[in-house]
FIDRENMI-948044 format. One record per residue (C-alpha): x, y, z; residue number from 1. Coordinates in steps of 0.02 Angstrom, whole numbers. Layout:
<nodes>
       xx       yy       zz     k
        X        Y        Z   NUM
...
</nodes>
This chain:
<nodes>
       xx       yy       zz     k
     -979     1584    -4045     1
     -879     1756    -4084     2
     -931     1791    -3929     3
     -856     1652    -3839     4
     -700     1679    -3961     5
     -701     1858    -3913     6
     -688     1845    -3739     7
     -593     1693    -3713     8
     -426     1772    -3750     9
     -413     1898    -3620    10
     -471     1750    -3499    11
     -305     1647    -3572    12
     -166     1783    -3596    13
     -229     1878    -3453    14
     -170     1854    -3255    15
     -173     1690    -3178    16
     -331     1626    -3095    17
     -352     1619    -2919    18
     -267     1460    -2864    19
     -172     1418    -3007    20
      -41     1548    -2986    21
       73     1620    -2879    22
       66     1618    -2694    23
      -43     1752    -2613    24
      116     1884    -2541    25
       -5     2030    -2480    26
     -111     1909    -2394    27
       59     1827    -2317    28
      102     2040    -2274    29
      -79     2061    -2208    30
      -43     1904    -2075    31
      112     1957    -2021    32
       64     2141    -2003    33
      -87     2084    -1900    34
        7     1955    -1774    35
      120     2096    -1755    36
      -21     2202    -1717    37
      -95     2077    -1595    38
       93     2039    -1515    39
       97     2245    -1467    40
      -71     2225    -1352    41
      -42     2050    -1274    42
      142     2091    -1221    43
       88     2224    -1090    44
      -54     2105    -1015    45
       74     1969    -1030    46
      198     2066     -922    47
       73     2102     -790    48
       36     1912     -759    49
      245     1910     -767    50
      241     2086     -632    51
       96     1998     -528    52
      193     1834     -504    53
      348     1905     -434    54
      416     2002     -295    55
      459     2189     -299    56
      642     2167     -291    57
      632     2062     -449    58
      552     2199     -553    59
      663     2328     -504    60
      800     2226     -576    61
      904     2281     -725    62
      854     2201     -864    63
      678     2160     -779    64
      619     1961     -771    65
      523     1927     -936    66
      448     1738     -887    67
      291     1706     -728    68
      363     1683     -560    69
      284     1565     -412    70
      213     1705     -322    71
       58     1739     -436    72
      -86     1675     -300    73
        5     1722     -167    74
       27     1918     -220    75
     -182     1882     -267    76
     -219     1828      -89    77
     -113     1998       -5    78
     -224     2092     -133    79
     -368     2012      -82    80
     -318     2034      108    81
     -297     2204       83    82
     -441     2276       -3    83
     -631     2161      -19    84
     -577     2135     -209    85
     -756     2038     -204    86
     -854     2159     -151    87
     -777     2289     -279    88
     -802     2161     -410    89
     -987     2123     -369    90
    -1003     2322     -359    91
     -938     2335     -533    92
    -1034     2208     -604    93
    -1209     2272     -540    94
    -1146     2450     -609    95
    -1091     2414     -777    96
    -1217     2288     -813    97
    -1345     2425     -754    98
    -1288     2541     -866    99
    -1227     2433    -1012   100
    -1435     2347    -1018   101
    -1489     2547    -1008   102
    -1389     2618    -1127   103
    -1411     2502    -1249   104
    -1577     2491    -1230   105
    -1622     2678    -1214   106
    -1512     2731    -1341   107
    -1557     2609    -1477   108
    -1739     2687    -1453   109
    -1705     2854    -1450   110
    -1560     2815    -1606   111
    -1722     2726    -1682   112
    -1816     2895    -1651   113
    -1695     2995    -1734   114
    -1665     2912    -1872   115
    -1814     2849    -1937   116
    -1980     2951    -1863   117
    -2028     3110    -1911   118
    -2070     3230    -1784   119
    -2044     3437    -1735   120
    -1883     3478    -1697   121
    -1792     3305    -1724   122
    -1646     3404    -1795   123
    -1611     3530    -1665   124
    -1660     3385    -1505   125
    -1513     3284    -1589   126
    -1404     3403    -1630   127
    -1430     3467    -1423   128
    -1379     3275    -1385   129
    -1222     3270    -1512   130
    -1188     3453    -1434   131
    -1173     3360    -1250   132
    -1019     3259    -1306   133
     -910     3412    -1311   134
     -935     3471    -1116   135
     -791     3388    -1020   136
     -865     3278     -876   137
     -761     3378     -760   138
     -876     3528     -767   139
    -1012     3467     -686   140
     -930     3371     -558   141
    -1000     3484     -423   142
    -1190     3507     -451   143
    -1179     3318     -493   144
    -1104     3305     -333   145
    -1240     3434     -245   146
    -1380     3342     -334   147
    -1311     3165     -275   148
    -1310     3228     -100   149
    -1498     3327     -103   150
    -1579     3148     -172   151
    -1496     3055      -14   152
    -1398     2945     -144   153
    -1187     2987     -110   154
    -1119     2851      -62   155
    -1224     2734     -136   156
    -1220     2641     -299   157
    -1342     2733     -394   158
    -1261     2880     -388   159
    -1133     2804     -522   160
    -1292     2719     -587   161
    -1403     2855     -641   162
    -1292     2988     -713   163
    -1253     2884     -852   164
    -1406     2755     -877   165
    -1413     2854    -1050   166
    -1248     2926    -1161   167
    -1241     3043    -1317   168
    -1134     2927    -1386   169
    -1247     2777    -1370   170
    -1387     2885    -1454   171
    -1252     2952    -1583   172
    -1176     2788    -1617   173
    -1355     2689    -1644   174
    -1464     2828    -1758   175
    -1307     2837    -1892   176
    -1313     2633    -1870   177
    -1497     2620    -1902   178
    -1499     2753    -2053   179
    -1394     2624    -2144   180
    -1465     2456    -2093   181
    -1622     2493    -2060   182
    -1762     2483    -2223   183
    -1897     2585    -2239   184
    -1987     2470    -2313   185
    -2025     2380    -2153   186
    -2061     2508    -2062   187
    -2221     2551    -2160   188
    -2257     2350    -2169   189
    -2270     2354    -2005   190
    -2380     2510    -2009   191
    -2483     2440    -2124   192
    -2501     2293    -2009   193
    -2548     2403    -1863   194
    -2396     2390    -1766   195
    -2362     2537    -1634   196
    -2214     2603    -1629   197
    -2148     2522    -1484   198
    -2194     2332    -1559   199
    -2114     2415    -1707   200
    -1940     2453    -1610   201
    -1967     2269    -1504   202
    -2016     2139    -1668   203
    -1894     2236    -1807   204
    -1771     2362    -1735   205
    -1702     2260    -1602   206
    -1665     2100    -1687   207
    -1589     2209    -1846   208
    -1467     2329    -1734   209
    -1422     2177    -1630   210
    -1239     2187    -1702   211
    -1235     2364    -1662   212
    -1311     2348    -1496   213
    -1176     2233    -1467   214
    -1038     2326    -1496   215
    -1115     2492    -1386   216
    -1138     2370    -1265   217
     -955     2310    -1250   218
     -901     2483    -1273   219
    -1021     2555    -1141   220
     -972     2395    -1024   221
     -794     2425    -1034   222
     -813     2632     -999   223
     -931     2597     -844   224
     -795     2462     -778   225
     -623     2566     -787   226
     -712     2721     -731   227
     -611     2794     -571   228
     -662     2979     -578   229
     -839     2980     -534   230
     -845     2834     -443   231
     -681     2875     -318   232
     -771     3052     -290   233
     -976     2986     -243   234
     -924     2802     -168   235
     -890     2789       14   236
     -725     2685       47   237
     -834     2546      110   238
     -934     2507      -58   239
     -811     2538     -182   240
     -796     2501     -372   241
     -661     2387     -420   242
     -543     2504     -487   243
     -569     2633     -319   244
     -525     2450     -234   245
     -380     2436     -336   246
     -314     2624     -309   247
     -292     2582     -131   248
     -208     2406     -163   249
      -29     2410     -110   250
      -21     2567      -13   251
      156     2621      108   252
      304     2699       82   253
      351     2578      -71   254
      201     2530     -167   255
      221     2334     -188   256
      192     2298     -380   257
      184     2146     -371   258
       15     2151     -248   259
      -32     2297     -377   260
      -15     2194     -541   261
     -102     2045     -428   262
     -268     2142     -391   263
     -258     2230     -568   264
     -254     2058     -662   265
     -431     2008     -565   266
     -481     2146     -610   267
     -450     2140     -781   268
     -511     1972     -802   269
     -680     2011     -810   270
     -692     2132     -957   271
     -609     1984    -1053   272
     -741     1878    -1028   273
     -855     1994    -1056   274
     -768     2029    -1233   275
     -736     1839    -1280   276
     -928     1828    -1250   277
     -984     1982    -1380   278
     -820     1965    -1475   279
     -913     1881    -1633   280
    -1051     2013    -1623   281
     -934     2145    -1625   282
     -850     2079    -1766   283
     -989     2028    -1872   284
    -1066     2239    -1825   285
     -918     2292    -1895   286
     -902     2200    -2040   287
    -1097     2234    -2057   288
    -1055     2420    -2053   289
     -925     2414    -2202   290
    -1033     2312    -2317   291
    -1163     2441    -2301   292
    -1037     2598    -2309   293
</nodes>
């Protein structure tokens, strides 16, 4: 009882319980801060659907329209007229989903390597991965090139395929993911149950580093899709990527904008999908990843 008595004052003279007391003002602060947050990245893809549905004269007006016009599908069929927007997107889609399934795939193993078997030289082979992240892609443009050209493959689609079926990244990204969410302890159950290491990686690894896989995949989907550089160099102008299709979209002496904005918006579309689809995964890996930390 002088227990109880003992620690029942601090309960009643101390702050008020949750509920009871006054409203929740940080929390109010933490909405507000975050709608403004979420107001600064809507408002530019807002404007392009406002760009894409007018004509060029409009834009160029001082100050600039700020609600949709009626010309939205019509500026989407000149883009479509101009450059084989479908082709570009089916292009895209058999790249990045190439190398999104690959990467995450190939680098959750080889993250799974790292970070949990033992083996000669694990250190230095990862630290030779990590050590690939700092040469800029530009460097080896040429022999890429060169190498592209001696396997009969420029021009094609696997020649933005194969140079990136794996990333350091992905292999970065997925062993520090794995050191923290992965136990040890079920590793050597399933020794003990005579797993190999590959039913191993298939019946435990993969369903645990599904969050993470997740988010590598929408990251490694979304770098595959807006890349320009590689692609606009190997591709010939007749099987192009969606964004070489889009560099070409409302070429003269005046660029229209408006045909621009169009064939970007289609574009664009896509990746949304693609992130309203792995949006709750990505949340729940990140919110999996500071629990753990």
């Amino acid at each position: 009882m002088s227990a109880v008595a003992e620690i029942a004052p601090p309960l009643a003279t101390g702050g008020r319980r949750r509920g009871t007391g006054a409203p929740n003002v940080g929390g109010r602060w933490t909405y507000v801060a975050l709608t403004l947050t979420a107001l600064v990245f809507v408002l530019p893809f807002y404007y392009m659907i406002v760009a894409a549905s007018r004509p060029m004269a409009e834009m160029a007006q001082q100050p600039p329209p700020l609600t949709p016009g009626p010309l939205l599908f019509t500026n989407i069929g000149k883009a479509l007229a101009q450059q084989d927007l479908g082709l570009a997107l089916t292009n895209s889609f058999i790249v990045s989903g190439t190398i999104t399934i690959s990467t995450v795939l190939l680098c959750t193993l080889a993250g799974f390597a790292f970070a949990k078997l033992r083996f000669r030289g694990r250190a230095q082979l990862f630290g030779l991965a990590v050590g690939t992240m700092m040469i800029p892609p530009s460097l080896g443009v040429v022999p890429l090139y060169s190498l592209m050209v001696d396997l009969g493959l420029a021009g094609s689609l696997a020649s933005v395929i194969l140079p990136s079926l794996v990333a350091a990244f992905g292999v970065f990204f997925m062993r520090q993911y794995l050191v923290q969410s992965l136990p040890d302890e079920l590793l050597d159950a399933a020794k003990v149950d005579g797993a190999t290491t590959l039913r191993t990686y298939w019946s435990i690894v993969l369903p645990i580093a599904r969050p993470g896989m997740a988010v590598l995949g929408m990251l490694t989907f979304m770098t595959a899709w807006n890349d320009f550089f590689w692609p606009v160099i190997t591709l010939d102008s007749s099987n192009p990527t969606v964004q070489v299709a889009l560099g070409n979209l409302g070429t003269g002496y005046v660029p229209d904008t408006g045909v621009i904005m169009a064939g970007t918006l289609v574009g664009t579309l896509p990746v949304l999908v693609v992130f309203a689809l792995l949006g709750r995964q990505i949340v729940g890996g990140i919110i999996a990843g500071a629990v753990k930390a």
